[in-house]
N, C-alpha and C positions, 0 to 999 in steps of 0.2 A: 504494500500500500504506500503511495505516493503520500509526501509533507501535504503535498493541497488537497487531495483526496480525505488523509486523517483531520488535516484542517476542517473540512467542512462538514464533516460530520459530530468535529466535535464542537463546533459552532452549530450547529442544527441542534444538538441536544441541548446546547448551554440557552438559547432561543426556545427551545419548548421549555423549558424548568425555570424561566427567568420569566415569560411571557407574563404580561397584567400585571403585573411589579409597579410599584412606585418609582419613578426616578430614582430619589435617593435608596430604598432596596437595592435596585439596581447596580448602583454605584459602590454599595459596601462589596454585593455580591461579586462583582468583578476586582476588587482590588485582594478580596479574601482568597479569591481563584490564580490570582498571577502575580500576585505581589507587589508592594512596594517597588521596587527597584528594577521589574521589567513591565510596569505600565504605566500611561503620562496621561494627561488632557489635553488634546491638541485645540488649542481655542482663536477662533478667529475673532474675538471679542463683540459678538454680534447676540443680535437679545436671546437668540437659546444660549450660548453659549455663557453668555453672562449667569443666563438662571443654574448653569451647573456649576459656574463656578464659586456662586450664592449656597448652594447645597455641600457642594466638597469641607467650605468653609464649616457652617450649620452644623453637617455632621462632624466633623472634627476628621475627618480623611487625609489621610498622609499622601495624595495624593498629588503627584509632582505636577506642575502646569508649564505649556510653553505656547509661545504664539510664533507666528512669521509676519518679517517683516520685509516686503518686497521692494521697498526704497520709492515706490510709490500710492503711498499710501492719503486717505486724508487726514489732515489735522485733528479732525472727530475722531479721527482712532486712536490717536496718538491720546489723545486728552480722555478717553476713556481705560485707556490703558494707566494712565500715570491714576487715577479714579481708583480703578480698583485694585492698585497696589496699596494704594493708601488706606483705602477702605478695609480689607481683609488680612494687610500687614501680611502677606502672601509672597515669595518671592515667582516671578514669573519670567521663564528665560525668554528671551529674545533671538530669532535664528535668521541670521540673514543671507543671501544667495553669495555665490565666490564671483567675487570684484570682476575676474577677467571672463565667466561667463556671459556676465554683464556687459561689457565694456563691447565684448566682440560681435554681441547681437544690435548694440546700438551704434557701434561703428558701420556695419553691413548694412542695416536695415533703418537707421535710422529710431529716435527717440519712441517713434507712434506706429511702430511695423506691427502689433496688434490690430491694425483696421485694413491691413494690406491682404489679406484673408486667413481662413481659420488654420493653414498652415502655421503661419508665420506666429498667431497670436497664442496657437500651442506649444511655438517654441521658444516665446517669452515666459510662460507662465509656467515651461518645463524647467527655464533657467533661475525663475524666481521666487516659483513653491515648489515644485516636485520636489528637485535635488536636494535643497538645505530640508526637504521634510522626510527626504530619504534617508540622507543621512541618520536623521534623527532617530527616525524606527528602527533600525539598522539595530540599537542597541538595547530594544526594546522586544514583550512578548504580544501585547496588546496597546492599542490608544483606542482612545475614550473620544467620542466628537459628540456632535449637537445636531443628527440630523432629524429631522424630522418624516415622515411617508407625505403628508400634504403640503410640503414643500415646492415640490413641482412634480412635471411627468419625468424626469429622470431619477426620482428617488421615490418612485411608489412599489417599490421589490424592497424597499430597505427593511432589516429585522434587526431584533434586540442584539444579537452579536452575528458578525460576518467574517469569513474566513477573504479577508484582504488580499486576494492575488494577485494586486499590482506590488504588494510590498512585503508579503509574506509571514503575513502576521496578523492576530484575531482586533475585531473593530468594535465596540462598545457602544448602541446608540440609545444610551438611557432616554430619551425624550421622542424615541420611534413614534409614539402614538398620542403625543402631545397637540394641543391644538394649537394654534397661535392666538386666540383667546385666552386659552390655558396660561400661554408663555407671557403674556402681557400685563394677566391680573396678577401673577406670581411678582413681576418686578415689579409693580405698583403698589401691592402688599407689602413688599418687602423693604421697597425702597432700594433696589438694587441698581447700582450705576449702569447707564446704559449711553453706546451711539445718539447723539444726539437729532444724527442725520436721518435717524428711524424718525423723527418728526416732523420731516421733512418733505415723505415720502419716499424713503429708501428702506425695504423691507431687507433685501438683502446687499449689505454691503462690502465689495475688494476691492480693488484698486483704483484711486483716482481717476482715471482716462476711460475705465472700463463699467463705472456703473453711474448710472443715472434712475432720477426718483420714477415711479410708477405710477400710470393713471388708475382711480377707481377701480376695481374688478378683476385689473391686470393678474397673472398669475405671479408670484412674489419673487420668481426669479427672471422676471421680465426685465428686470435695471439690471442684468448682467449680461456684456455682451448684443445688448439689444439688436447688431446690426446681424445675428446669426439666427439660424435656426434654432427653437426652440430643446428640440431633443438634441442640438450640441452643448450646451450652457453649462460646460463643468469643465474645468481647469485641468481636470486630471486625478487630482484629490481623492475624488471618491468614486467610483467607477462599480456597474454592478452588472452582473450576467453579461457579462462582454459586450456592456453601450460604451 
């Protein structure tokens, strides 16, 4: 039996035995399953990801956190970020892309080669998140994210844990069955620091250049990538049954 094969079986069982969980359930259950020191939060600082990082706190979880910082980012996140280190007295690492990755895509292709088509803005966003988030998993058993199933149409296959075979290693979606009502009364309950730009109309926020606010109704991953087809709209990140 193949690593991805025993992978997804044992993400298939951890998925039935986790299913209907609280969030925070959830979140013990996975750190008491792989430990400390082979699992992280990966957080893009956006309102799920805020509400778990509210919970980790809450529960008292030894739970490491890290975000990515792709060098173009907005100020909003930057200011939500310095927020909730303050807030939870939390250390949160910071992972940024290698200099000359950078350098050689923007010498070639210029600053805005993201809108030159979805080649080209997959090979920014491969230089930007992929690799520094590869690295990171690299040293890990599982990461913990914030996605949700009513997110959009590329993450309505998502379950409670997934055997990750873009990076070889089990995926944590405490907030799978979350609503985005759910997600919004929890941070106003709680008072938990949030993107500013979510009040804006940016349900979902990356990189400066590439997301802009949503009209009424839009689906929430609509200010990503707008100028693409809707079932392309994912960086790479998160990837599922081979979309």
């Amino acid at each position: 039996m193949t690593q991805e094969s025993m992978g997804k079986e044992r993400a298939s069982q951890l998925s039935s035995q986790w299913a209907g969980r609280r969030p925070e359930e959830i979140l013990r259950l996975a750190l008491e399953t792989f430990g400390r020191d082979r699992i992280a939060f990966s957080s893009s600082l956006g309102a799920e990801d805020q509400v778990i990082t509210d919970l980790i706190h809450r529960e008292e979880l030894e739970v490491p956190l890290f975000t990515l910082d792709t060098g173009r980012l907005h100020q909003e996140t930057y200011d939500v970020l310095d927020a909730t280190r303050h807030r939870y007295g939390m250390k949160v690492e910071v992972l940024f892309p290698e200099a000359s990755s950078v350098e050689r895509l923007v010498t070639e292709h210029g600053p805005n080669l993201f809108y030159l088509g979805i080649d080209k803005r997959k090979e920014c966003c491969h230089a930007r998140k992929i690799e520094p988030l590869k690295r990171k998993l690299s040293t890990l058993d599982a990461w913990i994210c914030g996605l949700r199933r009513e997110q959009s149409v590329t993450r309505l296959d998502v379950d409670v844990v997934e055997w990750d075979e873009a990076f070889g290693l089990f995926k944590v979606n405490p907030l799978v069955d979350a609503s985005e009502a759910w997600v919004w009364e929890y941070i106003r309950s709680n008072g938990v620091p949030y993107n500013r730009l979510h009040d804006q109309g940016f349900p979902s926020i990356g990189c400066a250049p590439c997301t802009r606010a949503v009209e009424p109704g839009e689906d929430v991953r609509a200010g990503r990538w707008w100028w693409e087809q809707a079932e392309h709209r994912e960086c790479g990140l998160h990837r599922h049954k081979d979309k």
